[in-house]
C-alpha positions as CSV (number, residue, x, y, z in Angstrom):
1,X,-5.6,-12.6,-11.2
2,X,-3.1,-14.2,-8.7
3,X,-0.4,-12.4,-6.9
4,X,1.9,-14.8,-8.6
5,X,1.1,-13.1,-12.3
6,X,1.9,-9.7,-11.2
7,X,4.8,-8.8,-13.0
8,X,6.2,-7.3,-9.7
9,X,7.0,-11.6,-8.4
10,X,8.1,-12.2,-12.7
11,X,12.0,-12.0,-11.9
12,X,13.2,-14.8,-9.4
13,X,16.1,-12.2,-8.9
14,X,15.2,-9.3,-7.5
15,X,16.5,-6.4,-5.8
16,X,15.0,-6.5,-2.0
17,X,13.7,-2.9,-0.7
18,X,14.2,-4.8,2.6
19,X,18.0,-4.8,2.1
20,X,19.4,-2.5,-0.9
21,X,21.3,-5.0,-3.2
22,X,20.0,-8.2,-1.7
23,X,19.2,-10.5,-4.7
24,X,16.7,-13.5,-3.8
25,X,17.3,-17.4,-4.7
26,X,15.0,-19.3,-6.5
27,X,14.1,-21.4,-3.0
28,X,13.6,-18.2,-1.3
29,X,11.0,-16.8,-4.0
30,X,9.3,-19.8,-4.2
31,X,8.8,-19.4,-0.4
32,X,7.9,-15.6,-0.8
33,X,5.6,-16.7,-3.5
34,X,3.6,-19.3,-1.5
35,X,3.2,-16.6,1.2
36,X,1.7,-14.3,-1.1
37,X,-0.7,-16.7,-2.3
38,X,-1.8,-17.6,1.0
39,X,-2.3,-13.4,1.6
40,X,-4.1,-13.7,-1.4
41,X,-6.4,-16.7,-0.6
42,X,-7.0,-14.9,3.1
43,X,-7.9,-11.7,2.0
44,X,-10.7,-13.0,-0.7
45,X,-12.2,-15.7,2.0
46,X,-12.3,-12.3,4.6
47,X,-14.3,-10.6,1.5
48,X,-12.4,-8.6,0.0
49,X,-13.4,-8.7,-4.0
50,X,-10.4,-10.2,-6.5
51,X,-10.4,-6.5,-7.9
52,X,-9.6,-5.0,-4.8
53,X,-6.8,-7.8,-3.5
54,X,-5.2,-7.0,-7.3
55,X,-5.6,-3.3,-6.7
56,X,-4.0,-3.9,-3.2
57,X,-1.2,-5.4,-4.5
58,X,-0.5,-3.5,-7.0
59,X,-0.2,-0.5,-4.5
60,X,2.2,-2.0,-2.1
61,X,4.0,-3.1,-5.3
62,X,3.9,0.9,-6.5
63,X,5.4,1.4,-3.0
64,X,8.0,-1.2,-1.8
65,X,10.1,1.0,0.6
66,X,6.7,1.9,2.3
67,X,5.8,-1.8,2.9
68,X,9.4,-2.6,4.3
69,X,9.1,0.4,6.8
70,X,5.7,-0.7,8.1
71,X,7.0,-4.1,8.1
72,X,10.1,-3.7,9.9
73,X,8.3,-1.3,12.5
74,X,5.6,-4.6,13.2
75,X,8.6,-7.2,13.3
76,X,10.1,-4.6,16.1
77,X,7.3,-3.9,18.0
78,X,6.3,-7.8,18.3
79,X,9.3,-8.5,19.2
C-alpha cells in the first residue's frame, strides 16, 4: 500500500502537529505527498518489506507530536 492511501495524507487540509492550527494548501500537500513517496520508495529499495514501511507509517502517524519533536531537534542540531 502507498503512503499516499493512508488515510492519515486523505484530507488536503490538515491540522500540522508542526505548528498547532497551521492548515496546509493543496500545493504544499502535493509537495509533502511526493516526499513521502520518495521515503516510501527508499525505504523498500534499503529492504525494508512493504508490511513493515506501512506498519512504520502508520506508527509515526499514531504519534505526530513525537515525529515533529525528533524532527525539529534534527533540523536544530544540523543547523
Amino acid at each position: 500500500m502507498s503512503p499516499l492511501a493512508n488515510p492519515v495524507f486523505a484530507n488536503p487540509a490538515f491540522d500540522s502537529p508542526f505548528s498547532p492550527g497551521l492548515r496546509l494548501t493543496e500545493d504544499r500537500l502535493d509537495i509533502a505527498e511526493a516526499v513521502l513517496a520518495g521515503a516510501w520508495r527508499t525505504l523498500r529499495a534499503a529492504g525494508f518489506g512493504e508490511a513493515e514501511v506501512q506498519a512504520l507509517f502508520d506508527q509515526i502517524a499514531d504519534r505526530p507530536e513525537d515525529l515533529a519533536r525528533r524532527l525539529r531537534k534534527m533540523a536544530n542540531a544540523s543547523g
